[in-house]
C-alpha distance (Angstrom), angle and dihedral (degrees) to the residues before:
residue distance angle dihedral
X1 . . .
X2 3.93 . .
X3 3.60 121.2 .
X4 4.08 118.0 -88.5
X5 3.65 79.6 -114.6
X6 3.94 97.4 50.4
X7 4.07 85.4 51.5
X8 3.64 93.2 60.4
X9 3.42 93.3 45.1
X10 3.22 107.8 43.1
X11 4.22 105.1 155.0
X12 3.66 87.4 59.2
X13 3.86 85.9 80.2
X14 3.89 129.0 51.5
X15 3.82 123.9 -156.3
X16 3.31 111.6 -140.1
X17 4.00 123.2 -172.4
X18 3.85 95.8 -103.7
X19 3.88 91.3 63.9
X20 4.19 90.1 -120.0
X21 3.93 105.3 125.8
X22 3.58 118.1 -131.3
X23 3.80 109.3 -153.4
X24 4.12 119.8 -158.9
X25 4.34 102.6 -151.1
X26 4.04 78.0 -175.5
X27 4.10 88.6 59.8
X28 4.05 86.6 61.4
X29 3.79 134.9 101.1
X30 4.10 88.6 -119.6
X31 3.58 109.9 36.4
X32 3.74 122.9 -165.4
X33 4.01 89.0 -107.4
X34 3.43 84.6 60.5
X35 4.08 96.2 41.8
X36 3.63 121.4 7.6
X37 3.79 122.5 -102.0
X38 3.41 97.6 -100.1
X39 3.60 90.4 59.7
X40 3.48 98.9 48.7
X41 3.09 88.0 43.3
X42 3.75 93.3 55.3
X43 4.07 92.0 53.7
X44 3.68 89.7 57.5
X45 3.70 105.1 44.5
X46 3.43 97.9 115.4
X47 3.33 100.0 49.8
X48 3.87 102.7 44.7
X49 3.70 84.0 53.7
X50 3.38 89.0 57.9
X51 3.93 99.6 56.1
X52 3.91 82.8 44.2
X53 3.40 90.3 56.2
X54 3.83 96.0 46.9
X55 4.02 97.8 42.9
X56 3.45 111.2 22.0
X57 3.37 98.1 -115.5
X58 3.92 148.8 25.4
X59 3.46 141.5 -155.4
X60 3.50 127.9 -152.9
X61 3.51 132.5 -172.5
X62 4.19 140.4 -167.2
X63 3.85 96.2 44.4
X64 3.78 90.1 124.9
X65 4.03 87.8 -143.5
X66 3.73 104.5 -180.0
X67 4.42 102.4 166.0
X68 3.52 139.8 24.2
X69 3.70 90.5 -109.2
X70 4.11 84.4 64.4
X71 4.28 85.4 50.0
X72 3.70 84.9 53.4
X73 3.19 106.6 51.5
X74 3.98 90.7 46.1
X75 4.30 86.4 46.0
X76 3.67 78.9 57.5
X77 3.84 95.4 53.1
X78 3.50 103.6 49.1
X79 3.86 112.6 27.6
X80 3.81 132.4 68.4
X81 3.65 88.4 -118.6
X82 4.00 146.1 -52.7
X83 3.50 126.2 -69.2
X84 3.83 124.9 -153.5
X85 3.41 122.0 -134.8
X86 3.94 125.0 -125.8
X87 3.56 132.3 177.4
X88 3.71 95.0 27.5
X89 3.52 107.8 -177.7
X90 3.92 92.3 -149.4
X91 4.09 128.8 37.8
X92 3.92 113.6 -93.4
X93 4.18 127.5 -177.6
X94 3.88 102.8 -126.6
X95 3.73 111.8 -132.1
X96 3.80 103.0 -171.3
X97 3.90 131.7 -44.8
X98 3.63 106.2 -28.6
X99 3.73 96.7 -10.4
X100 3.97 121.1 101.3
X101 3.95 147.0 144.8
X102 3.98 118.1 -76.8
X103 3.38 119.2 -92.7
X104 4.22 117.7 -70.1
X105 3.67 91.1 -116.1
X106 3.90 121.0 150.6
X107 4.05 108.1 -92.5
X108 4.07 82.9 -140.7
X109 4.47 80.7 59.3
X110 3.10 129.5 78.3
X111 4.00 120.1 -146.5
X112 4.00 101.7 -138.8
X113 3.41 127.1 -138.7
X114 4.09 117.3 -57.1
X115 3.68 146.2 131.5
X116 3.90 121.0 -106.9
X117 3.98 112.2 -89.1
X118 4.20 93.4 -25.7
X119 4.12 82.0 152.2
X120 3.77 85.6 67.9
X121 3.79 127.7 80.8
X122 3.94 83.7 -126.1
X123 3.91 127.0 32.3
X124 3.56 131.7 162.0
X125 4.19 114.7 -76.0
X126 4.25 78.3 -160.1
X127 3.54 135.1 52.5
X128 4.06 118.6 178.6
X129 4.23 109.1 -165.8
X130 3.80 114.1 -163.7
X131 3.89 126.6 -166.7
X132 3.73 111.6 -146.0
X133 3.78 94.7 155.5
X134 3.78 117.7 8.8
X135 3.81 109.0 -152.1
X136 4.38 118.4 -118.3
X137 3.39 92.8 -103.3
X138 3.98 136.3 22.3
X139 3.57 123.8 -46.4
X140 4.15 86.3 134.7
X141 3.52 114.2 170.2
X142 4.16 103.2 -121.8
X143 2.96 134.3 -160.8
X144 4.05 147.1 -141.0
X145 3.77 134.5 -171.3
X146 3.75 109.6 -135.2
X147 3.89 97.8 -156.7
X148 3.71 84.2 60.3
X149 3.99 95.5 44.9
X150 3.69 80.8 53.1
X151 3.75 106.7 58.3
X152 4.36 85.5 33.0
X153 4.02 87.0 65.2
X154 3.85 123.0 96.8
X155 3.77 98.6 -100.7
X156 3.65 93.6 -125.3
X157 3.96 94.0 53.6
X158 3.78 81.1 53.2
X159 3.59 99.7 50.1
X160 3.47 98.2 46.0
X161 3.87 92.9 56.8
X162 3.90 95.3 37.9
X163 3.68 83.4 56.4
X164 3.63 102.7 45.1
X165 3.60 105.9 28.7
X166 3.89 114.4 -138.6
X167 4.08 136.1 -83.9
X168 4.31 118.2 -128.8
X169 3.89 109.7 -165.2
X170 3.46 114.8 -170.5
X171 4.34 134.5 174.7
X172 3.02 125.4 -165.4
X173 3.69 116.3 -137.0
X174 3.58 142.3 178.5
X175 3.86 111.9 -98.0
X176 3.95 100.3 3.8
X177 4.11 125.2 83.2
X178 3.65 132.7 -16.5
X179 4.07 109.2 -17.9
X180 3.93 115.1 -133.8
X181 3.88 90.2 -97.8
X182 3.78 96.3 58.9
X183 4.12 94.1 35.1
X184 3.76 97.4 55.1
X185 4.12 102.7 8.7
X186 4.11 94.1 -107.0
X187 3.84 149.3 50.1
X188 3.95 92.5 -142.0
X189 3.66 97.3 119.5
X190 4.22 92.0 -155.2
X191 4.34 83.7 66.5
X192 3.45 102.2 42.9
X193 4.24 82.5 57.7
X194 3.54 90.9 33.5
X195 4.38 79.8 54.6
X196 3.47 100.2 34.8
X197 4.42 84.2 54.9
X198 3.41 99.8 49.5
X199 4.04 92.3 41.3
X200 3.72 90.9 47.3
X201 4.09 99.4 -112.1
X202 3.63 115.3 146.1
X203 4.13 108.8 -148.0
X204 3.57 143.8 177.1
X205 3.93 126.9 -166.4
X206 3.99 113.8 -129.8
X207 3.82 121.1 -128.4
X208 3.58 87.0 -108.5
X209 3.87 92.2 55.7
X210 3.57 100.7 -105.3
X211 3.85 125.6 134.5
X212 3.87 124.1 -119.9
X213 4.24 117.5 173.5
X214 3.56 128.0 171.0
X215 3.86 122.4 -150.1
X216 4.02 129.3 -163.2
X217 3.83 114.0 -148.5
X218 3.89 137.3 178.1
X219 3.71 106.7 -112.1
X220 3.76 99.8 -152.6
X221 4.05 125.5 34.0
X222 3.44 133.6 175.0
X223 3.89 119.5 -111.9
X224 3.95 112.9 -92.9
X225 3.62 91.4 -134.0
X226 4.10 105.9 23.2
X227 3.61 90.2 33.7
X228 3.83 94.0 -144.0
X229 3.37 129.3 134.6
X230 3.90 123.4 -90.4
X231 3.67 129.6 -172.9
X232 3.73 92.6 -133.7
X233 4.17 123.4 170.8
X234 3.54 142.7 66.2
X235 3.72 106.9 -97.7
X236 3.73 89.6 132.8
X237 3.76 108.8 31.2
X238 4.24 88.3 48.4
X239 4.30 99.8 45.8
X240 3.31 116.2 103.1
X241 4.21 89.0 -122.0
X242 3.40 88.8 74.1
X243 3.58 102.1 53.9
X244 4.07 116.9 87.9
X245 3.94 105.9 -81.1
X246 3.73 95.0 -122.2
X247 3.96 89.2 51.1
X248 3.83 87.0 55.9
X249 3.75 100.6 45.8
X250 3.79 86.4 50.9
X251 3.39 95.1 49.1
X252 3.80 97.4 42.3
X253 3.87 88.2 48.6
X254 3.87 83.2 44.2
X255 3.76 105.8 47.0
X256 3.42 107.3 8.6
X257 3.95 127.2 -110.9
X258 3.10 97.0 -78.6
X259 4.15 93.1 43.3
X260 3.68 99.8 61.2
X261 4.00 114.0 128.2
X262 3.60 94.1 -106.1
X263 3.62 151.0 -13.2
X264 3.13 151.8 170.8
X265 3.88 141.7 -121.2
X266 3.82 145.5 162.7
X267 3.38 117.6 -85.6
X268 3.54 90.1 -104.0
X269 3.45 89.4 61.1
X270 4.19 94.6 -109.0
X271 3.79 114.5 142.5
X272 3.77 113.0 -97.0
X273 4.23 99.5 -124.5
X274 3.94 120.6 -135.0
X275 3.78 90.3 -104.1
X276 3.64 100.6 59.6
X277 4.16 96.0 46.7
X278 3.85 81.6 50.0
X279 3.20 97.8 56.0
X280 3.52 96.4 43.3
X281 4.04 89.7 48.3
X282 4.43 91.4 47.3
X283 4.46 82.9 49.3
X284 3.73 89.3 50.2
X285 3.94 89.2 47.2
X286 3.97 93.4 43.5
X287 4.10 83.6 60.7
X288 4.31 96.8 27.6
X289 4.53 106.4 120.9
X290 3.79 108.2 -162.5
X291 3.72 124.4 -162.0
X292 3.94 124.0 -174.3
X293 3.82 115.3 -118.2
X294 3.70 119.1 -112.1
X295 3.88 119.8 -171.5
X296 3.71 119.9 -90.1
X297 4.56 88.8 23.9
X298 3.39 116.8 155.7
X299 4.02 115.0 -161.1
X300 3.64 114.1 -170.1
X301 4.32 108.0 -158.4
X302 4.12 122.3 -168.3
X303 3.82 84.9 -148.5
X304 3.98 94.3 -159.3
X305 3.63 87.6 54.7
X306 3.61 102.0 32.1
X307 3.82 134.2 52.1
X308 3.50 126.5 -153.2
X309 3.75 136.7 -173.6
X310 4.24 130.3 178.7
X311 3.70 111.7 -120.7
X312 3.87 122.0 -138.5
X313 3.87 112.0 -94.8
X314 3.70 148.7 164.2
X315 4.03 133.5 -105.3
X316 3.44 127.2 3.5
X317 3.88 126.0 -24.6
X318 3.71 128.6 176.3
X319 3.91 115.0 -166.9
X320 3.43 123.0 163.6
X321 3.85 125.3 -160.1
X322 3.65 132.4 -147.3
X323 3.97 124.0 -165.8
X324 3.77 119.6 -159.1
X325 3.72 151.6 173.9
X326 3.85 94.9 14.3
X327 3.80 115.5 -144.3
X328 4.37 133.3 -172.8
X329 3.70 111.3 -121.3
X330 3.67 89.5 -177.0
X331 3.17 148.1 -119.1
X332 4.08 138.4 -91.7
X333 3.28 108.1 -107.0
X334 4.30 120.2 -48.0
X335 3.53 111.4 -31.2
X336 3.65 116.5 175.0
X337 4.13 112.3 -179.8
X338 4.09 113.9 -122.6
X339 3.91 137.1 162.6
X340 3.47 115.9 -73.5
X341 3.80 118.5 -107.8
């Protein structure tokens, strides 16, 4: 149900066929030229929470945000609090508290479809994307809903995952992905175990130094305040059949196949085949909305609920990303992180 507000003020929001709301701040008694975003932003907490809440995500438009000190103060405003990320699995600049850069990621690549940090025992429940340059040409920030995904699946890809989770590898190498320092916030090699224990990541160090951890993760969860069910990790977006073929046959001949960045596996440790991450990639495009950036957007994501992914564009872009109010889908079953044999 829309916010008391929302009812009697109906032309602020547009209904659009996907279901997404598209809210005008510009179409309001107290525009942000009037106040500043965080503000109005501030007035309406409730309610945008609300249509959040009740589609998965929101965009909102006429805020005029121009920095990331203007996305913190509105992060500020309408969530709980920040979250910080750890184990990114590409480099980020940090703004403030819960505020950064996106992702490096080539413009040529796109990110597919995934929620924020569901490898981790704790991710954000949040996620606040702000345009403050949209690029010439695509690089939209899309979006998926998971309980959708879910039900779209075969049943017996489904079952098989709800049943035995999922496995992330990940290496870290010299000169490709996130480095240790901006993955777990240090080099020190006793707190990256003393992490990877108490976040239940088993690891082993390489005779050349490097870092290679292996995480097991339920693939589907139910919401912690709808209680449905979600199809919520990266088993797609993070296998190696869903990178670019010449970016794995470099990185294979590079690393190794057992040294790529990441990758994924089921939770018996089987290798997920080409036809099942397509598959899962073509059901998260059957149910994918996409909305062109305009300057100054705000798009507020439930990431449990929601997936998003960063399309491939052209020219500059400038995005900036806020996590918040961090929440513990769970795990499957006791998992305590160790050394590797």
């Amino acid at each position: 149900m829309l916010s008391a507000l929302f009812r009697r003020n109906r032309a602020t929001t547009t209904p659009v066929p996907d279901g997404l709301p598209v809210l005008d701040a510009e179409d309001t008694p107290d525009t942000p030229g009037a106040r500043d975003a965080a503000a109005w932003t501030a007035g309406r907490r409730d309610a945008l929470r609300e249509l959040v809440a009740e589609h998965g995500a929101l965009t909102v438009r006429g805020l005029g945000l121009r920095t990331p000190a203007g996305v913190e103060s509105v992060l500020r405003q309408v969530a709980e609090r920040p979250a910080p990320e750890r184990e990114a699995f590409a480099a980020r600049d940090r703004h403030a508290d819960g505020v950064y850069s996106s992702s490096a990621w080539p413009p040529t690549q796109p990110m597919c479809m995934h929620h924020e940090l569901s490898y981790a025992v704790e991710c954000p429940g949040l996620m606040l994307f702000a345009c403050l340059e949209p690029p010439v040409e695509g690089g939209a920030t899309a979006v998926a809903d998971a309980i959708a995904v879910l039900h779209a699946l075969p049943a017996e890809l489904v079952d098989r995952f709800a049943q035995e989770g999922w496995l992330l590898d990940r290496a870290y190498n010299e000169g490709i992905g996130a480095t240790l320092g901006q993955s777990f916030g240090t080099d020190d090699r006793g707190e990256v175990e003393a992490y990877c224990r108490a976040h239940a990541i088993d690891w082993s160090w390489q005779p050349d130094g490097s870092l290679r951890t292996r995480q097991h993760r339920p693939a589907v969860v139910r919401h912690p305040v709808s209680g449905r069910r979600c199809w919520f990790n990266q088993i797609a977006f993070l296998n190696e059949w869903t990178m670019a073929p010449e970016v794995r046959e470099f990185l294979v001949e590079e690393y190794g196949p057992d040294g790529l960045p990441f990758n994924t596996r089921y939770g018996d440790g089987d290798p997920v085949p080409p036809d099942v991450v397509e598959q899962i990639n073509k059901t998260y495009e059957a149910h994918t909305v996409r909305r062109s950036w305009q300057r100054g957007d705000l798009m507020l994501v439930d990431n449990i609920r929601t997936a998003h992914s960063r399309e491939a564009y052209r020219g500059p872009r400038n995005i900036v990303v806020a996590m918040a109010d961090p929440v513990r889908p769970g795990l499957p079953g006791p998992q305590v992180g160790r050394e590797a044999a």
